[in-house]
SEGU-322715 format. One line per 8 residues: number of its first residue (from 1); their letters; for each residue x, y, z of N, C-alpha, C, CB. Coordinates in Angstrom, 1 decimal. Last residue first. Glycine has a CB too. Layout:
! residues N
NUM	a	X/Y/Z/X/Y/Z/X/Y/Z/X/Y/Z  ...
! end
This chain:
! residues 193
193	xxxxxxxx	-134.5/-24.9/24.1/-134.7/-25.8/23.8/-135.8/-26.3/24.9/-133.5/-26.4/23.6  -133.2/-22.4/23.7/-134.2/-22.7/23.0/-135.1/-23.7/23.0/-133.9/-22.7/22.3  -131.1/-22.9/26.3/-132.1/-21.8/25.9/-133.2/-22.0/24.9/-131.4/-20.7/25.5  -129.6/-25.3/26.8/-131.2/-25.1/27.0/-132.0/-24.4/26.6/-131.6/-24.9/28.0  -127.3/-25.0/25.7/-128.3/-26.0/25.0/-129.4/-25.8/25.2/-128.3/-27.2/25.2  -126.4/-21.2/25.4/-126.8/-22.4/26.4/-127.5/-23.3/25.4/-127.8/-22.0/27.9  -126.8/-18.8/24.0/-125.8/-20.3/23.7/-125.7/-21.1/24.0/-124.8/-20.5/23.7  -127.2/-17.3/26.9/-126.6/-16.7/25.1/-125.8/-17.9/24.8/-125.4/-14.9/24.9
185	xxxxxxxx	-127.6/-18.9/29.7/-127.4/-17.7/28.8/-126.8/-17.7/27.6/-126.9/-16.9/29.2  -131.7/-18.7/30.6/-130.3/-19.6/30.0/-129.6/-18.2/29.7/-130.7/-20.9/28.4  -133.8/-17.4/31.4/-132.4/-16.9/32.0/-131.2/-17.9/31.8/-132.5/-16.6/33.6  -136.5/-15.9/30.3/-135.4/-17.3/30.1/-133.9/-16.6/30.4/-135.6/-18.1/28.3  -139.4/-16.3/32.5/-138.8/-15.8/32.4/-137.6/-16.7/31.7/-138.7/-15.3/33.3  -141.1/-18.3/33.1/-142.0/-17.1/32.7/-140.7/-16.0/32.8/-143.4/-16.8/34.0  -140.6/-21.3/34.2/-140.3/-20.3/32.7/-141.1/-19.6/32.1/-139.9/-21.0/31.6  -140.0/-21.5/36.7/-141.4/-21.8/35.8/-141.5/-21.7/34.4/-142.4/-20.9/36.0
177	xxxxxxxx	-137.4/-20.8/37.1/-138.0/-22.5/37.4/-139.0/-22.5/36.2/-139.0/-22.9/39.1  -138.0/-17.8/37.6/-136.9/-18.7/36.7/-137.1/-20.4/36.2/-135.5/-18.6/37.6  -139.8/-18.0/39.1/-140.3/-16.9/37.5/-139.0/-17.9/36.3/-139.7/-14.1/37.7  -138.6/-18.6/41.4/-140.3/-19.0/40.9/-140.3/-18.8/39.1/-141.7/-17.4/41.7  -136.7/-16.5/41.7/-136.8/-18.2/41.2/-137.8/-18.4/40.8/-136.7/-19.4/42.1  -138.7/-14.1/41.9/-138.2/-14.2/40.7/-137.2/-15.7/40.4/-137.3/-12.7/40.5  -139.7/-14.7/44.6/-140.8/-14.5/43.7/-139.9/-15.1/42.3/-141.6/-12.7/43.6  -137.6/-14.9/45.9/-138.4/-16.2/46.0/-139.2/-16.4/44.5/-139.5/-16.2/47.3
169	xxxxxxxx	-137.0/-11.8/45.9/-136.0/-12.9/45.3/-136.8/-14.5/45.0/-134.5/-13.0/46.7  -139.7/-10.6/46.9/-139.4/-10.5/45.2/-138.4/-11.3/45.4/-139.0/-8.9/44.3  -141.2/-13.9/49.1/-140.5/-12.0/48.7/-140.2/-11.8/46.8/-138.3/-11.7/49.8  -143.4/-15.4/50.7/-142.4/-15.4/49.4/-142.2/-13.8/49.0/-143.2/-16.4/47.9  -144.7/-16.4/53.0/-143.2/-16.6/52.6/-142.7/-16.6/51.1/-142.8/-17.8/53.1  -147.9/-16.8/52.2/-147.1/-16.3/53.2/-145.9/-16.9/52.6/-147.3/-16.5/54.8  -150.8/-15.4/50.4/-149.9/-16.1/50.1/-148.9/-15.8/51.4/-149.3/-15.9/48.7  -153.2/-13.7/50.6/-153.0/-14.1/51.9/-151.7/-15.1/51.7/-154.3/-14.8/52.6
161	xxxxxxxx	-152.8/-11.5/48.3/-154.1/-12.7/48.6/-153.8/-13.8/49.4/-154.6/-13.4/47.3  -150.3/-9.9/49.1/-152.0/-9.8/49.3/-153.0/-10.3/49.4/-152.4/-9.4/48.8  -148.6/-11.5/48.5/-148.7/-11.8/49.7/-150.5/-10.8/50.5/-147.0/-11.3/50.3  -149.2/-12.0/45.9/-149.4/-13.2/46.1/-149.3/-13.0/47.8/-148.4/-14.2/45.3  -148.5/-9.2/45.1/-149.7/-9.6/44.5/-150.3/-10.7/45.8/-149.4/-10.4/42.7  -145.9/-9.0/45.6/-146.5/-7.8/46.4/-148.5/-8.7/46.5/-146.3/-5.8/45.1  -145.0/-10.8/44.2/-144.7/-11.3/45.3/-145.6/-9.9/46.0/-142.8/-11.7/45.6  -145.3/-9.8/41.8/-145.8/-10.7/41.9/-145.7/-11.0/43.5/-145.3/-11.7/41.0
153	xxxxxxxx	-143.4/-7.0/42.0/-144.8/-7.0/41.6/-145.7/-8.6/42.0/-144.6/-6.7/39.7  -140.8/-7.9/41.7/-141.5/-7.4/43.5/-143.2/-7.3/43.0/-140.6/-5.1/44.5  -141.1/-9.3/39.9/-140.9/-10.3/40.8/-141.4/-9.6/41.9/-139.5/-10.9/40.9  -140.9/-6.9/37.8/-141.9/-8.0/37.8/-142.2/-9.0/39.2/-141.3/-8.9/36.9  -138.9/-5.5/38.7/-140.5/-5.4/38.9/-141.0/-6.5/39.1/-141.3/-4.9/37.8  -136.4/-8.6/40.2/-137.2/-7.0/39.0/-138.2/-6.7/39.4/-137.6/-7.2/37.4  -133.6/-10.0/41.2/-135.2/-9.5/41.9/-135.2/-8.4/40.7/-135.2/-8.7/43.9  -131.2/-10.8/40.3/-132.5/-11.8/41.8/-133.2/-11.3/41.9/-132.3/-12.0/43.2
145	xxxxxxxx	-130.4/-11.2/36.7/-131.0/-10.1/38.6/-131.3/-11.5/39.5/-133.2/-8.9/38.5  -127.7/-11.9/35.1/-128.8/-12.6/35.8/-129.4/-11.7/36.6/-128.3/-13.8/36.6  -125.3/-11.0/34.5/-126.4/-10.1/34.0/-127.7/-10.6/34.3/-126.5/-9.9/32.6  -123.1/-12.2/35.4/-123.4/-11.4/36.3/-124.6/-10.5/35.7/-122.2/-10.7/36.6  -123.5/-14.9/34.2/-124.5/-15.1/35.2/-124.1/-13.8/36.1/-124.5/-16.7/36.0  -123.4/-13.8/31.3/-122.8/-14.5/32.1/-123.7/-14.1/32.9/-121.4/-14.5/32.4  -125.0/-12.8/29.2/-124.2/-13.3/28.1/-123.2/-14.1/29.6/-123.3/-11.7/26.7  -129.1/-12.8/28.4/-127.7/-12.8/29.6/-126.8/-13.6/28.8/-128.0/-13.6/31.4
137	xxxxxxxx	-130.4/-12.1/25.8/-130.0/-12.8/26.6/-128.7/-12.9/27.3/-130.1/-13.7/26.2  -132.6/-9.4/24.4/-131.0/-10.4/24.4/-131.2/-11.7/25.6/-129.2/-9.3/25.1  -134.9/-8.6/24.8/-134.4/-8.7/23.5/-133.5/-9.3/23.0/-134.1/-7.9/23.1  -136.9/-10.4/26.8/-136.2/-9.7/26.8/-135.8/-9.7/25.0/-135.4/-9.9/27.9  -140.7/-10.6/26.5/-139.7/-11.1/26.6/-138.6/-10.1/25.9/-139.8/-12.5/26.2  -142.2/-8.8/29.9/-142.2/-8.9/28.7/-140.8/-9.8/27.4/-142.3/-7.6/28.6  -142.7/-11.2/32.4/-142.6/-9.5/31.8/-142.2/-9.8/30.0/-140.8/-8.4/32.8  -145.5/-12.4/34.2/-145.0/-12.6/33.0/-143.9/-11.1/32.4/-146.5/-13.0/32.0
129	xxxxxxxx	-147.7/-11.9/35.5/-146.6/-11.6/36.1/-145.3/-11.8/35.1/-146.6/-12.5/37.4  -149.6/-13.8/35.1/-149.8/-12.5/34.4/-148.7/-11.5/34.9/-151.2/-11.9/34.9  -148.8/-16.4/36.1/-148.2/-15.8/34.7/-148.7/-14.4/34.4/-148.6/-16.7/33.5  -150.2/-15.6/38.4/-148.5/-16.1/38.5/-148.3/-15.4/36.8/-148.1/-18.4/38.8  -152.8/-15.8/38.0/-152.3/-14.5/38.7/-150.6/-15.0/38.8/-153.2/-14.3/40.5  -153.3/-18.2/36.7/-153.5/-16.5/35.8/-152.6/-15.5/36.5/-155.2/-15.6/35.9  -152.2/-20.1/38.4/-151.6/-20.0/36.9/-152.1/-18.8/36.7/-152.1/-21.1/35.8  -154.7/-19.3/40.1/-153.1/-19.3/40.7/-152.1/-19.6/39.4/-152.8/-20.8/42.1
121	xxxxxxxx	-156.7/-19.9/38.7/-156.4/-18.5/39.3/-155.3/-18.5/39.8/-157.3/-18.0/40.3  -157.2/-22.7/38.1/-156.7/-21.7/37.0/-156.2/-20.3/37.7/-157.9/-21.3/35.9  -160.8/-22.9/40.3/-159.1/-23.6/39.0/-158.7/-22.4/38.2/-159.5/-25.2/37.3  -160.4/-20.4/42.3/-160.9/-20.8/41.4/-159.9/-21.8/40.7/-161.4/-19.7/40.8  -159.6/-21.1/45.9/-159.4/-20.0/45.1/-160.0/-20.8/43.6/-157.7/-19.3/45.1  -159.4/-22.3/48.4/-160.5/-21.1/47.6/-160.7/-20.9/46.9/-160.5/-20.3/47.5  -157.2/-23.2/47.9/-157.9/-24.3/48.2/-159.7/-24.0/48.0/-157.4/-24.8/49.5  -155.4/-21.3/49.2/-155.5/-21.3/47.6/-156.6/-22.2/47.6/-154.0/-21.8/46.6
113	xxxxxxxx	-155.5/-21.4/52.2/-155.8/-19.9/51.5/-156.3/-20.2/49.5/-153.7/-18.8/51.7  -154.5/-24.0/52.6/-155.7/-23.4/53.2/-156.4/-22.2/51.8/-155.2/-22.5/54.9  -151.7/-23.7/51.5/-152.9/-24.7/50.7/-154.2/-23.9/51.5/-152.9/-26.9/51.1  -150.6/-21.6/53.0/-150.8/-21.4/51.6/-152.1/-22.3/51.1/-149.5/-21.6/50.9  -150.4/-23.2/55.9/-151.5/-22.0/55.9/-151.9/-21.7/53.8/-150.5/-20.2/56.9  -148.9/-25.2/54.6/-150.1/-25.4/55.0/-150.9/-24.5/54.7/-150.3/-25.7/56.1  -146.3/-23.0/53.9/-147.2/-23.9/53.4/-148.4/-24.9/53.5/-146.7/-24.2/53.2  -146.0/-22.0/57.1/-146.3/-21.4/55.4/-146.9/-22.2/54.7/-145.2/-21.0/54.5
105	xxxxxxxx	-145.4/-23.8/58.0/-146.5/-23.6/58.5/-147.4/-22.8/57.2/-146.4/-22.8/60.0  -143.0/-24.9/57.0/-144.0/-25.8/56.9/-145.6/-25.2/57.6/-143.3/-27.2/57.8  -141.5/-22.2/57.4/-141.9/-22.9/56.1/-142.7/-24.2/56.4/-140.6/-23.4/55.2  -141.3/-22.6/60.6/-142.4/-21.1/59.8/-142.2/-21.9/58.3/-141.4/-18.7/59.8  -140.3/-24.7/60.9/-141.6/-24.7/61.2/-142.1/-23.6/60.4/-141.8/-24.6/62.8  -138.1/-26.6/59.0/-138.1/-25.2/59.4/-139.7/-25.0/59.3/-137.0/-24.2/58.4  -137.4/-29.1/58.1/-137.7/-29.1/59.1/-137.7/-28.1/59.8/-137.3/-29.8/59.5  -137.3/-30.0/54.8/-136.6/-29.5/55.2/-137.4/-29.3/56.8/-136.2/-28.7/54.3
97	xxxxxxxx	-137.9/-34.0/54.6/-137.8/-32.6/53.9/-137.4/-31.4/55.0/-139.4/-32.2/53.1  -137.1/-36.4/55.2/-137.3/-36.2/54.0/-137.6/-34.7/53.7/-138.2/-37.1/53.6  -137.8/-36.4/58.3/-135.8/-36.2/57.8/-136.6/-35.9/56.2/-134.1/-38.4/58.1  -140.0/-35.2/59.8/-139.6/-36.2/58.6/-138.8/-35.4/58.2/-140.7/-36.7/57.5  -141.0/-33.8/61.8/-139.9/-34.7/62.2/-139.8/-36.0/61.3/-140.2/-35.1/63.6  -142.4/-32.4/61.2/-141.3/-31.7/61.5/-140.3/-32.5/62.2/-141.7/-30.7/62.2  -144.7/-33.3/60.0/-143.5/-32.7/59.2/-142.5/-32.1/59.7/-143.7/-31.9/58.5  -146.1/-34.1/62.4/-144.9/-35.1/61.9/-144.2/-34.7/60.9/-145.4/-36.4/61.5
89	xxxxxxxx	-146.4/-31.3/63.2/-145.8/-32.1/63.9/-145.2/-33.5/63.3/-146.6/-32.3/64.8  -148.4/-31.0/61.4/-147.4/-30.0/61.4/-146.3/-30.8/61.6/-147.6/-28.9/62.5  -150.0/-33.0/61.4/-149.4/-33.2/60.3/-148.6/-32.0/60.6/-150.3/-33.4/59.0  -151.3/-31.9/63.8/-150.9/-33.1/63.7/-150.0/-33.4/62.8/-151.8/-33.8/63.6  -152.8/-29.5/62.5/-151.9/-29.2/63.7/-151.1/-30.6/63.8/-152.8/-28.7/65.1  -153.6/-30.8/59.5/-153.8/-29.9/60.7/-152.8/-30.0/61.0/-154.7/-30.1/61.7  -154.6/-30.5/55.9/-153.7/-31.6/57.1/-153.5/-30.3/58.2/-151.7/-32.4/56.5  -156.2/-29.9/53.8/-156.8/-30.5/55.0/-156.0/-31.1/56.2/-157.6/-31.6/54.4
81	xxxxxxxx	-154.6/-28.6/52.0/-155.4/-27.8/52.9/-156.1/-28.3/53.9/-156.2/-27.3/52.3  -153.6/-30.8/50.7/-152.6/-30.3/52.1/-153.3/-29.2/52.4/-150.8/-29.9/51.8  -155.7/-31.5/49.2/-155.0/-32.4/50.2/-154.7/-31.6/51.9/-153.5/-32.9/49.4  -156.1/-29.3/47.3/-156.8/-29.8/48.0/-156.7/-30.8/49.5/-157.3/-30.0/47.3  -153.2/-29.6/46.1/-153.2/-28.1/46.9/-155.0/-28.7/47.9/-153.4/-26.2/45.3  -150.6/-31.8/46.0/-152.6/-31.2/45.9/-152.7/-30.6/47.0/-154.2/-32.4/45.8  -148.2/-32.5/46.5/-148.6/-30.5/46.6/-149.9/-30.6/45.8/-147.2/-29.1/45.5  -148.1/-35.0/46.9/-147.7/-34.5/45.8/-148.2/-32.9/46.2/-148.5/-35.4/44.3
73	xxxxxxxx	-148.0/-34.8/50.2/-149.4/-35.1/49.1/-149.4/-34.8/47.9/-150.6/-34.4/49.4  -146.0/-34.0/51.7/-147.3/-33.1/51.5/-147.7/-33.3/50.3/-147.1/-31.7/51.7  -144.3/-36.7/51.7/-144.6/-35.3/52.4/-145.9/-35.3/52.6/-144.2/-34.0/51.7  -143.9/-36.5/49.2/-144.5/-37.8/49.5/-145.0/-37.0/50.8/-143.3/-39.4/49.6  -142.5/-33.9/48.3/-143.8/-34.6/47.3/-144.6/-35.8/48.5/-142.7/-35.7/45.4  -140.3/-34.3/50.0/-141.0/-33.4/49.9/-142.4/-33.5/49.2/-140.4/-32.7/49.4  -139.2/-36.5/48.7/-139.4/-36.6/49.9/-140.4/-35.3/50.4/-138.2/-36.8/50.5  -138.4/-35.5/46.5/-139.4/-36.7/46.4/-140.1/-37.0/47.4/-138.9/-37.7/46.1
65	xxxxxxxx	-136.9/-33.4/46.9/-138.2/-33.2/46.4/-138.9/-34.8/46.3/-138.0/-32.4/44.9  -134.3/-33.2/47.8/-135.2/-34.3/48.6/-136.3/-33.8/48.4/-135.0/-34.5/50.1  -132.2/-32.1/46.0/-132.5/-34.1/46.2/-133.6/-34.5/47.1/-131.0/-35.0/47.0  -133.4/-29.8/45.7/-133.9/-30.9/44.4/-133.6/-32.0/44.6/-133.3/-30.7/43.0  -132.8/-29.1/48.2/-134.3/-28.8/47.6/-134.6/-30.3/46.4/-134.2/-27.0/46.5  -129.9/-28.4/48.0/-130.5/-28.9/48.8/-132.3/-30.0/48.8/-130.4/-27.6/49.5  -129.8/-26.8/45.9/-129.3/-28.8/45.5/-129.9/-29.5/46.9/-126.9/-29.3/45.6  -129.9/-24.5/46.2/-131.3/-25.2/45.6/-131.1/-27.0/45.3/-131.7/-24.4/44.0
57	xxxxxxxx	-129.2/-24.0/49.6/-128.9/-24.1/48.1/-129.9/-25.3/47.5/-127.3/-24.5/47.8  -131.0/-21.7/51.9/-130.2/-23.0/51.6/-129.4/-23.2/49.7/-131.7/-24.4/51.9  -132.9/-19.2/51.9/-131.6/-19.4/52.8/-131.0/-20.7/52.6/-131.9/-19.2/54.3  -135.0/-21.1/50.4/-134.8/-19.9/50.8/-133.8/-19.9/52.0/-136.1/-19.2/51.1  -136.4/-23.4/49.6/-134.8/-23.0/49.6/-134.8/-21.8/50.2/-134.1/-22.9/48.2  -139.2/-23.4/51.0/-138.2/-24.4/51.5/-136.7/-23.8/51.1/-138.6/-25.9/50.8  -139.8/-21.7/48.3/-139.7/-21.1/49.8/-139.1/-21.7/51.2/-140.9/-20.8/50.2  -139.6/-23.2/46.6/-138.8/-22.4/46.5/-139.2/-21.3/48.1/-139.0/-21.8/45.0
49	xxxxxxxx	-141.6/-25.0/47.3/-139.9/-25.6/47.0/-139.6/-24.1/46.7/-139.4/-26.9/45.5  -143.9/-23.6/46.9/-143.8/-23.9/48.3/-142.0/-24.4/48.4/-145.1/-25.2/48.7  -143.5/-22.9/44.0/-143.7/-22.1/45.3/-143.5/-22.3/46.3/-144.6/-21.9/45.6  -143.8/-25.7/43.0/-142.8/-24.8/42.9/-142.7/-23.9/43.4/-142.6/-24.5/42.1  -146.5/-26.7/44.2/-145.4/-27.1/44.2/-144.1/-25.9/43.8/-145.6/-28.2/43.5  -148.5/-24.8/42.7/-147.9/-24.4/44.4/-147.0/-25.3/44.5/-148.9/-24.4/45.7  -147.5/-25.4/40.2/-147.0/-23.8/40.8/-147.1/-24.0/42.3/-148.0/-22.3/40.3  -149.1/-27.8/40.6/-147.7/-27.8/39.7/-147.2/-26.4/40.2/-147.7/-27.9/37.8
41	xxxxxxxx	-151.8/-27.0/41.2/-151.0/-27.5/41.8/-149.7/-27.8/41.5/-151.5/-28.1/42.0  -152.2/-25.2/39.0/-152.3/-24.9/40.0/-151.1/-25.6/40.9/-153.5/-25.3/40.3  -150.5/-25.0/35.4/-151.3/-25.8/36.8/-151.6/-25.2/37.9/-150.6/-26.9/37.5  -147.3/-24.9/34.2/-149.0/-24.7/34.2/-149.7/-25.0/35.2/-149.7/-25.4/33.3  -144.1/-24.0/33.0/-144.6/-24.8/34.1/-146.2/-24.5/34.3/-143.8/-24.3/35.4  -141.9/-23.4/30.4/-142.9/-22.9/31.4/-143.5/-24.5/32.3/-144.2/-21.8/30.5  -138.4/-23.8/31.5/-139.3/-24.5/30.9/-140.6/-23.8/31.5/-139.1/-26.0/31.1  -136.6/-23.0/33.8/-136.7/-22.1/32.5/-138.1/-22.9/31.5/-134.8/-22.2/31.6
33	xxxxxxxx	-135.8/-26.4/34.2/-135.2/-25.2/34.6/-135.9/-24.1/33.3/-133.3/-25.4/34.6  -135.6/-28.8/33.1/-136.8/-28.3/33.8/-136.6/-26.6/34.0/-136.9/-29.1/35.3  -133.3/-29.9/31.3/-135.1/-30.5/31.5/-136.3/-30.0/31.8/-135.3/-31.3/32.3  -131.3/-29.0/32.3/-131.2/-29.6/31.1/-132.5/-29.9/30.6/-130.4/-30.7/31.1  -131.4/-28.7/35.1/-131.0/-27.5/34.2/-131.5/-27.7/32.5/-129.3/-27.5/34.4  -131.7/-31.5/35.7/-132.3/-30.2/36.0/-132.4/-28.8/35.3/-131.8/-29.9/37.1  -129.5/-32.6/35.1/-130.4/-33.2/34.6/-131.6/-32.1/34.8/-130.5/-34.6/35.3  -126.7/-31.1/36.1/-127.1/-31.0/34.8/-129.0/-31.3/34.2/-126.1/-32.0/34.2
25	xxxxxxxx	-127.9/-31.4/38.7/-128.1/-29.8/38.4/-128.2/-30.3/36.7/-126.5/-28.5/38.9  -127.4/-33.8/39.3/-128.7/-33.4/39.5/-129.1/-32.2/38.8/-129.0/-33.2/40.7  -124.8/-34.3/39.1/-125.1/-34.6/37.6/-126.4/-34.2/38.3/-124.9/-36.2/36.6  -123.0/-30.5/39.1/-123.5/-31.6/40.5/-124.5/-32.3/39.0/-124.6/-30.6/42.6  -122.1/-28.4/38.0/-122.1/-28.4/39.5/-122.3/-29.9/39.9/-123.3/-27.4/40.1  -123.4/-27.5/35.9/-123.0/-28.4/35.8/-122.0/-29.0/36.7/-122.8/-28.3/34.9  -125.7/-24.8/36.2/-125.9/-26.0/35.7/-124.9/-27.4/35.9/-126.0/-25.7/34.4  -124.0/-22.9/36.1/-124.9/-23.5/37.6/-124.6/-25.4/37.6/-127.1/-22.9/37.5
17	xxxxxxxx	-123.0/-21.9/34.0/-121.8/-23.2/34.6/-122.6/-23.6/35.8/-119.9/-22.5/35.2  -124.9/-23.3/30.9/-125.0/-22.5/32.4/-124.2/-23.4/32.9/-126.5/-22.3/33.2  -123.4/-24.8/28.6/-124.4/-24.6/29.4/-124.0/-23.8/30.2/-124.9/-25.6/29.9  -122.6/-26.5/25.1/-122.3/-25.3/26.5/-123.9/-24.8/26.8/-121.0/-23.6/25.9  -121.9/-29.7/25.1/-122.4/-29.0/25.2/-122.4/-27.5/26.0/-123.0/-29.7/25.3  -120.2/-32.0/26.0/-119.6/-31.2/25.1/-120.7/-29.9/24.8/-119.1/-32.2/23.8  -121.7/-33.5/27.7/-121.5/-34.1/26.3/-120.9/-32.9/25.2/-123.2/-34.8/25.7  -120.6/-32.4/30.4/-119.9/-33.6/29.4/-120.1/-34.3/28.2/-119.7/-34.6/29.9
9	xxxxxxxx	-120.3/-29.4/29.3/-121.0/-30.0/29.7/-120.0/-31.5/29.2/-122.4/-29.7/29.3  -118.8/-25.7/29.0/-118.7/-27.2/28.5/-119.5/-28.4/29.4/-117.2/-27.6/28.5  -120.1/-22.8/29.8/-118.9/-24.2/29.9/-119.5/-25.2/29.4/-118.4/-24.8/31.5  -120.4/-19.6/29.8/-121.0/-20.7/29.4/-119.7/-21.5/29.8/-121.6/-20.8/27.9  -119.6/-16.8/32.5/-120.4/-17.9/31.3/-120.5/-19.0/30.9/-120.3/-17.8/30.3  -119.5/-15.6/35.3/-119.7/-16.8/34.4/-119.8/-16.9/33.3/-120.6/-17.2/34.6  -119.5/-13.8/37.7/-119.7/-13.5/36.2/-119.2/-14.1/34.9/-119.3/-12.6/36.0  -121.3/-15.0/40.1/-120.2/-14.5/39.6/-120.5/-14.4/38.1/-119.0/-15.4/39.9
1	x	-124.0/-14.6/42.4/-123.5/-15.3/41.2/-122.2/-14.5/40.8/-124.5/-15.3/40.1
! end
């Protein structure tokens, strides 16, 4: 990231200049971004899309989340623990989402692994990951991190309980998306909002 700050939006609003890139980013930025996020299955969706971006740009991700969603079974995490070796193979040859085998195997193997796990335990063990909230707020996007405790802390957590493909940078999107972290900055429409 460069060392940004705020810009003008076209309703005259100042926002994150990520944010106003492209009208997906505004509507994204403007709605979802930084907002907390709950659920099981609502986090392994955002988990598994943030391990799909990994090495790509997240515009990549957010135009073909529908296609991604239709995919792999809105991301019920019960669903896509039941699709095999068969369903590898035709995810890997649906143009609707991204077509990198170790991320589509990752995420199978993930539904397997969480599909265990108690309701609620993938919301406790994500937000207990939570850091504390800051005192300021990033004033340009060179005070943004890609990676803190927190994030190598969660991503240490999630690859212990058999989670695959997500490091502390994956971990701390995750934290940004979910809004267990707020990385609007200082004045942004979104930040409070």
């Amino acid at each position: 990231m460069s060392g940004a700050g705020l810009l003008a939006g076209p309703d005259g609003g100042l926002r994150c200049p990520w944010g106003l890139s492209t009208e997906d980013y505004v509507t994204y930025h403007d709605t979802e971004w930084g907002r907390p996020v709950h659920g099981d299955d609502a986090l392994y969706e955002r988990l598994c899309l943030e391990a799909f971006q990994s090495g790509l740009s997240w515009i990549t991700i957010l135009r073909r989340r529908e296609g991604f969603r239709k995919a792999f079974a809105d991301f019920e995490i019960a669903a896509v623990a039941e699709f095999g070796p068969a369903d590898a193979e035709r995810l890997m040859g649906d143009e609707g989402v991204i077509r990198n085998r170790a991320k589509i195997e990752a995420t199978l193997a993930n539904a397997k692994v969480l599909v265990g796990w108690e309701p609620g335990e993938l919301d406790a063990l994500i937000w207990s990951h939570a850091p504390e909230k800051r005192g300021r707020a990033p004033r340009s996007t060179a005070d943004v991190p890609a990676v803190t405790p927190e994030s190598t802390a969660l991503a240490k957590a999630l690859k212990k309980a058999g989670i695959r493909f997500v490091g502390p940078t994956t971990a701390y999107a995750l934290m940004q998306a979910c809004g267990l972290v707020n990385d609007h900055l200082a004045g942004c429409v979104s930040r409070e909002g």
